[in-house]
N, C-alpha and C positions, 0 to 999 in steps of 0.2 A: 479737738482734732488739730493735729499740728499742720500748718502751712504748708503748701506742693513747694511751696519758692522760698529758699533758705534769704536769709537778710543779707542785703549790699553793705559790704564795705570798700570798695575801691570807686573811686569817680570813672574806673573805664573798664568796670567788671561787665562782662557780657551776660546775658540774659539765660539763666538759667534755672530749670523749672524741675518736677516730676514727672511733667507731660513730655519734655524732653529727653530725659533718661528713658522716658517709655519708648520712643519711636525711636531713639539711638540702637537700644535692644533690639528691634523689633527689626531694624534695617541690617544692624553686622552682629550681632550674635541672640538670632531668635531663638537657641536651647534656653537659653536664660528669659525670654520678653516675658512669660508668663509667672515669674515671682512678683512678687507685690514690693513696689518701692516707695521708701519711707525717708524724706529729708531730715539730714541730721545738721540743724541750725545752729549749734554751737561745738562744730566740730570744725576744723578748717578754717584757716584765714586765707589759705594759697591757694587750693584745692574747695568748690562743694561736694561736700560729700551725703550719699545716700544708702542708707540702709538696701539691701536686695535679697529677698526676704531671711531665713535666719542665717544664713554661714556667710552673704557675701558684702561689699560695701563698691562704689560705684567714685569715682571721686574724676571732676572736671575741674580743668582750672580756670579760675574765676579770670584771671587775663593772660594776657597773650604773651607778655614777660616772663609768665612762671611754665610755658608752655615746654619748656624742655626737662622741667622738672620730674615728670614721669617716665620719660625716656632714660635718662639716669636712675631710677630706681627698677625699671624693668634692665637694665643692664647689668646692674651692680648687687642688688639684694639676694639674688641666688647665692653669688658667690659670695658676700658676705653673712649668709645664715649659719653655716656649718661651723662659724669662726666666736662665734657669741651662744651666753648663756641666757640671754633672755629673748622672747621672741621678737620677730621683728615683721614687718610685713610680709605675706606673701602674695606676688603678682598671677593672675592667673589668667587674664584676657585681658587684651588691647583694643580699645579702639582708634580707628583713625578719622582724619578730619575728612569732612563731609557738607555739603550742603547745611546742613542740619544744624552743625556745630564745627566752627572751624578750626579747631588745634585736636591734638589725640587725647584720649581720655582710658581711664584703665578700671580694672575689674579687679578685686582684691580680697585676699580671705578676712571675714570679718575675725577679729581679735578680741576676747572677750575680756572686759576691764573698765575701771573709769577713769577718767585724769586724773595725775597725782592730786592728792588735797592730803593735809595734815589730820583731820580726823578719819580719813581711810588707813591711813598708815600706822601697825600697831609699836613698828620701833623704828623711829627715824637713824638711828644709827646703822643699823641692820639693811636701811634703803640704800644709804651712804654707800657701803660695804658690796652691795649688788651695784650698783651704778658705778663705782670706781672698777669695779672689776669689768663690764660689759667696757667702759671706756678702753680700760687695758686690752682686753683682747680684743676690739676692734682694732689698735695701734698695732700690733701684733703682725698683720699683714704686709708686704713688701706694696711698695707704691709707684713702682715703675710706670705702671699705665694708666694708675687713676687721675681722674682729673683733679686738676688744680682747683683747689675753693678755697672759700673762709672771708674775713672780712678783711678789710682796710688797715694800714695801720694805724694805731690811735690816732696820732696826729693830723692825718688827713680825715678823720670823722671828726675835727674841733670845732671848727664853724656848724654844721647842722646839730652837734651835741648841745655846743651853747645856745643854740637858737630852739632847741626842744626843751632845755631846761627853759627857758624865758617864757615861750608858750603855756606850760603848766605848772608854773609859779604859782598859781591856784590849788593846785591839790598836792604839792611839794614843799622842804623850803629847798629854795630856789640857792641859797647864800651857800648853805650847808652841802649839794649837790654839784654845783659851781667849784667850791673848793675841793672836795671830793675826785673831781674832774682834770684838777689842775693836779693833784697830786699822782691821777693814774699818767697823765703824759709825764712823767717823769721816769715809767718804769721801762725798762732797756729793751728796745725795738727787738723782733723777734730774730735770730740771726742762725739757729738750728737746723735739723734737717728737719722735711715737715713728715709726717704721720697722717695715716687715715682718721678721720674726723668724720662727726656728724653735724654739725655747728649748728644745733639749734634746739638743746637738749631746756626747752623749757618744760613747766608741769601739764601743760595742753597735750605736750607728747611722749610723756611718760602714762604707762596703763598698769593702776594696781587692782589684784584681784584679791579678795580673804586676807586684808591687811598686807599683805607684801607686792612689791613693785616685780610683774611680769612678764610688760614688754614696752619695746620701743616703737614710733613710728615716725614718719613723717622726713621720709630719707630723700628728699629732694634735692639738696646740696651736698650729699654727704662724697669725700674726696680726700684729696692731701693737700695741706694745709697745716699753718699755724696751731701750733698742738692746745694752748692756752683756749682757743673755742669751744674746746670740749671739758673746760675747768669752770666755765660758768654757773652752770652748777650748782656751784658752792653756794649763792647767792641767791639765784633763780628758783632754788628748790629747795634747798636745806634753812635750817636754822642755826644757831652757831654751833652745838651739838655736832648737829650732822656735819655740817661744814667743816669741822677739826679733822671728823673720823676718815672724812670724802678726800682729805688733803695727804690724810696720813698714810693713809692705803694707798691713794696713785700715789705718793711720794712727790710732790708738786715743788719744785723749785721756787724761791724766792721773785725772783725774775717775773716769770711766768705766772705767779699766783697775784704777782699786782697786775701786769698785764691780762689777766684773767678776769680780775674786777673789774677792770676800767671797760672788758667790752660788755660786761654785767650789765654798767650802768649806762652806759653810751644806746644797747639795745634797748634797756626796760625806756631809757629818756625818750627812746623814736617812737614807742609805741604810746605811751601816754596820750600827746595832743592827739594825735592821728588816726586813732579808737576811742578818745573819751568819750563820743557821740554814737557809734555806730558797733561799740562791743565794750560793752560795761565791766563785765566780769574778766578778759582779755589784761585791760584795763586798771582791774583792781589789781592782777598780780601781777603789772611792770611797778606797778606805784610800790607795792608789798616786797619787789625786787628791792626799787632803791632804798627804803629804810633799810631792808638788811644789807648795802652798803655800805650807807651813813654808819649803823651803829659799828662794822667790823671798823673801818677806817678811824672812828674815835679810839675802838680801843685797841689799835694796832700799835705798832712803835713804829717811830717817824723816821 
């Protein structure tokens, strides 16, 4: 039987249980307290999340930082479902903070699928091809009121980049990722108009069902922003196959497609030390990231 209390990863994650998703039910939305709730452990780094029994899932955030993160997907995912071909979550009950649990926490239609992996997928080109397309029509949209996201520019992630490569210089090379590094700060600051984004399109939040990729989730930051967030991608989830096809269909600028690697690898390098101990599998595919940077960047032209 699997564990009521999903696994800590944050040194200031709060205490969260199945006993708690029960009395949270049980207090602001008792139509729901009598489904049977089920911790899903290796689902959520921001968010735990819980099984409710079969159509729903229950997801609180593990800290208090990511606590606005629901709030922006019950804002923004209605209006952004009508605009995309693959599904994406949908919100269906709120919680709010309470004794019990102090930030808001939400209700959601369960999604049926498993995270991307390359033996679910029957034609990684074909993945390519739906995931450049859902990017597209997410961009699609006018940005007047979304909010501002995305990350840093390269250059200001340089110091915690190089000090994450240094830390897992054990399950990297370090030399080869370092240079890697040096050659994405070179690629030209972002200077466009910025596009709706989801900036965090790894394979944890991709869901394929019968061989093809079905939906997206995990719309926590999703905004306007740096369009290159949403080209990651390439790296995070393809192999160089899929990565040609993923480049060719969005049509990705030169610019933009090295600034795309570099936050490739800048992310997969944060997560490495920071989960080696506390989410293995997480873990293996930041590591799985950065070789497929290393090897695109060898056979790139310089």
């Amino acid at each position: 039987m699997a564990p009521e209390t999903p696994a800590r990863l944050h040194a200031d994650e709060l205490g969260i249980d199945a006993d708690l998703v029960r009395r949270l039910l049980a207090e602001q939305l008792p139509q729901l307290a009598g489904l049977p709730v089920r911790p899903l452990s290796q689902r959520g780094t921001v968010n735990a999340m819980f099984r409710l029994g079969d159509d729903l899932a229950v997801r609180l955030p593990r800290t208090s930082a990511s606590a606005g993160d629901l709030e922006r997907e019950r804002v923004w995912l209605p209006r952004l479902r009508d605009r995309v071909s693959l599904h994406i979550p949908e919100p269906i009950a709120h919680g709010r903070p309470s004794d019990a649990f102090p930030l808001p926490w939400s209700v959601h239609r369960w999604l049926v699928g498993d995270p991307y992996d390359d033996l679910l997928v029957h034609d990684e080109r074909q993945a390519a091809d739906d995931l450049a397309r859902f990017v597209g029509e997410l961009r699609s949209g006018p940005v007047d009121h979304a909010p501002a996201t995305g990350r840093r520019p390269l250059r200001e992630l340089d110091l915690p980049t190089r000090s994450a490569i240094a830390d897992a210089a054990g399950l990297l090379d370090a030399g080869a990722a370092t240079a890697a590094w040096d050659r994405a700060l070179e690629a030209p600051p972002f200077s466009g108009g910025t596009t709706w984004i989801h900036t965090d399109l790894l394979r944890p939040n991709l869901l394929v069902r019968s061989g093809r990729l079905v939906a997206v989730i995990d719309f926590g930051n999703v905004g306007a922003g740096d369009p290159a967030a949403d080209v990651i991608m390439g790296w995070t989830v393809f192999g160089p196959a899929g990565r040609r096809r993923f480049r060719e269909v969005l049509d990705v600028d030169d610019g933009t497609w090295e600034r795309a690697r570099g936050y490739a690898l800048t992310q997969a390098a944060l997560i490495v030390p920071y989960y080696r101990e506390t989410h293995p599998s997480f873990t293996a595919s930041a590591l799985r990231t950065i070789r497929q940077v290393l090897d695109d960047v060898t056979s790139a032209p310089v």
